[in-house]
LOLUMSE-193532 format. One record per residue (C-alpha): x, z, y negated. Coordinates in steps of 0.001 Angstrom, whole numbers, plus 500000, padded with zeros to 6 digits. Example, Ala and Ser with C-alpha at 12.3 -4.5 7.8 and 13.67 -1.06 7.14 Angstrom:
<pts>
512300507800504500513670507140501060
</pts>
This chain:
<pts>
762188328755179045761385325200179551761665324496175586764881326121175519766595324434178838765526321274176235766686322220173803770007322807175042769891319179176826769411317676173323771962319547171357774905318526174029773461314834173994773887314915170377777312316241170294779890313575168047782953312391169723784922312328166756786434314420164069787256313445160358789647314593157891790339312395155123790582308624156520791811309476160092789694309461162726790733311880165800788966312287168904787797315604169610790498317944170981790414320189168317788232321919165948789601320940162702787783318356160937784643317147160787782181315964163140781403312292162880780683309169164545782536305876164327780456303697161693779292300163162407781292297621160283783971300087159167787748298678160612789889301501162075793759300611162945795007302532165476797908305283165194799758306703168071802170309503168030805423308290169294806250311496171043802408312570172641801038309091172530798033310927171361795846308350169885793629308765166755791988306131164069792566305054160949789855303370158485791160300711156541789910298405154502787455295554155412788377292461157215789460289672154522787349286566154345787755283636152194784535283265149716782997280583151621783459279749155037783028276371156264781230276112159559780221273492161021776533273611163146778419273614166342780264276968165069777211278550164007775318277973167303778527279378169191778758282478166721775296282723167785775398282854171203778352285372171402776506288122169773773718287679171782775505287391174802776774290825173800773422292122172989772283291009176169774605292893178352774532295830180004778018297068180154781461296227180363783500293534178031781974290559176411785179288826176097786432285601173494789138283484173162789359281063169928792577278993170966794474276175169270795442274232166272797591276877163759795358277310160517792190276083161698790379278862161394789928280810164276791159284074162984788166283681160516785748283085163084786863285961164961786265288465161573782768286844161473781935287153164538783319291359164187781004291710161326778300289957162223778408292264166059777392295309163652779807296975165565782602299348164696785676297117164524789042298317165964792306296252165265794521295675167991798362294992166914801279293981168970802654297732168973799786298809170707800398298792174523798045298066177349798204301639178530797636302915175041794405300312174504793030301769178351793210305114177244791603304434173795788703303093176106788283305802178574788222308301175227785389306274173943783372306826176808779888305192175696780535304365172225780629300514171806782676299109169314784665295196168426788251294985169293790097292545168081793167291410169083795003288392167012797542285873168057797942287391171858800407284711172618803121286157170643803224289621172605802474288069176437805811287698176758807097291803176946803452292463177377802049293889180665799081291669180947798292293197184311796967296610182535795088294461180173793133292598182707792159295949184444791057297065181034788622293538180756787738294057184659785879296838182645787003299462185670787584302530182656783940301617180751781589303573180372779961301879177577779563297728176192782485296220173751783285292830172515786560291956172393788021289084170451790930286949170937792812284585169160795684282702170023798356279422168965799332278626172227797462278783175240799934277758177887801287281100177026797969283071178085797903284770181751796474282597184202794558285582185342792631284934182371791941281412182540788263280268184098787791284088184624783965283863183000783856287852183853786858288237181832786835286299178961783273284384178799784054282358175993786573280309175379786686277875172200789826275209171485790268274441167843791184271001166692791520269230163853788739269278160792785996266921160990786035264061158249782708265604157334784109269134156699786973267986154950784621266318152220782553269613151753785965271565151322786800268944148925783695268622146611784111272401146515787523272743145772789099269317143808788872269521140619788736265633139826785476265356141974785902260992141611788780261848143627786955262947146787786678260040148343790418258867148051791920261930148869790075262357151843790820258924153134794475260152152571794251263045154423793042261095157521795658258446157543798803260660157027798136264825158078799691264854161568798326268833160766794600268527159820793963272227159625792417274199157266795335275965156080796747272565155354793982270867153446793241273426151104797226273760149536797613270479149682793898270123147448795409273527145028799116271437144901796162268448143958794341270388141306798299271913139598799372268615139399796732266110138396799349263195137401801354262911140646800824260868143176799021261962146705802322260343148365804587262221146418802673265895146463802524264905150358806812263996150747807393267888148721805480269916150980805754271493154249803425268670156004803965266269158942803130262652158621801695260244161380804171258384160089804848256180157021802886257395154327800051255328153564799587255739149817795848256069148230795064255974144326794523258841142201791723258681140167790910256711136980792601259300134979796164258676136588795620254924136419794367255115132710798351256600131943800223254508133975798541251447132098798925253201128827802569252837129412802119249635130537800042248771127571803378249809125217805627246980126602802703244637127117800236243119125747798496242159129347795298243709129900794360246985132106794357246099135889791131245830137840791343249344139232791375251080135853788331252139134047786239250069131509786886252486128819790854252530129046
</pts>
């Protein structure tokens, strides 16, 4: 009698919350489909029906990442700590922010961050409401999973940020979740939300790349590796924009056009100076046929800055 009270116990604790047919994921109020759980690393989008607001998931493919990230030790360490803040706690919402600079990166940190949680990862879009994204986390009951939630700033404004911070409160929870945030401008964020540790716990500003990490980006990326050190120097003095997004076009419009100047790549693109452009040299390849020219109409010798062997 005993066994079979056990038995019993074991079978309902067992019991999937989900059903599958094809790539949607529905939670369990029906019997067609089948039984399955929500898998760790696998990104679901979420579908609502417009006229039920029934909710259900979608896989999709994985989060996009560039084939090497550049982090610096700083990042790693906070990467770090996040997930295992998160495996440290007990229940609720471990909640990030990764605020600032457009381009810099923090929508990359925030993907490795979701992978690296071994969580299943749920994407959060602007159409999604905070009533619909409360309900999705009462129907989840104990099953933890990532949400992430890009560029908040640019919904706040119709957005009823009052449901959302009853969501982080962690009020409907049964189980843990990470949730991660990114966001341009952070003046726009509720206030609510601001030095609210229970809320969001971490909160990291992103600024402008170090002179250190712009090198490694270019020695990895320029083509014309004697042109390293100029270019960088370039970038310092004139990107009002140091961002990531920034520095690597500017390095591919670099590479595509090996013969014009950094001054003149820098005036055609969509880049802010500090203010007049201070111009750098190109490498020894660029000087070598400028002076060939030179050389035509002249018979004066190469300038200093060319190479031996022009």
């Amino acid at each position: 009698m005993n066994n079979q009270y056990l038995s019993i116990i074991i079978s309902v604790n067992m019991e999937k919350k989900f059903l599958k047919v094809g790539k949607s994921v529905n939670f369990k109020f029906n019997t067609e489909g089948l039984e399955c759980d929500l898998t760790p690393g696998m990104v679901y989008n979420i579908n609502v029906d417009r006229y039920t607001d029934a909710i259900s998931l979608e896989e999709s493919s994985g989060l996009s990442l560039p084939s090497k990230v550049y982090c610096t030790q700083r990042d790693e360490r906070f990467i770090d700590k996040v997930i295992n803040s998160y495996n440290l706690s007990e229940s609720g919402f471990t909640g990030v922010m990764l605020a600032g600079l457009k381009g810099s990166g923090k929508t990359v940190m925030a993907k490795v961050i979701a992978n690296k949680s071994g969580l299943p990862i749920i994407n959060i879009d602007k159409n999604i409401r905070p009533y619909i994204l409360r309900n999705l986390v009462e129907k989840l009951g104990d099953t933890s999973v990532c949400f992430l939630f890009d560029e908040l700033d640019k919904v706040l404004a119709d957005y009823d940020d009052s449901v959302l911070l009853q969501v982080l409160d962690g009020s409907d929870t049964k189980g843990k979740h990470m949730i991660l945030f990114t966001c341009n401008d952070d003046d726009e964020i509720s206030e609510y939300l601001i030095d609210r540790c229970s809320r969001i716990r971490y909160w990291r500003e992103f600024d402008e790349m170090s002179p250190s990490l712009i090198m490694e980006v270019l020695n990895d990326k320029l083509n014309d590796k004697k042109e390293v050190k100029s270019l960088t120097d370039f970038i310092k003095d004139n990107f009002e924009v140091c961002s990531f997004d920034n520095i690597a076009s500017f390095v591919k419009e670099t590479n595509d056009y090996p013969t014009t100047t950094f001054e003149e790549l820098f005036e055609d693109m969509n880049l802010s100076s500090k203010g007049t452009i201070k111009p750098h040299a190109r490498s020894c390849k660029t000087n070598c046929l400028k002076n060939v020219k030179k050389k035509a109409a002249s018979d004066d010798c190469c300038c200093d800055c060319c190479c031996a062997g022009c």
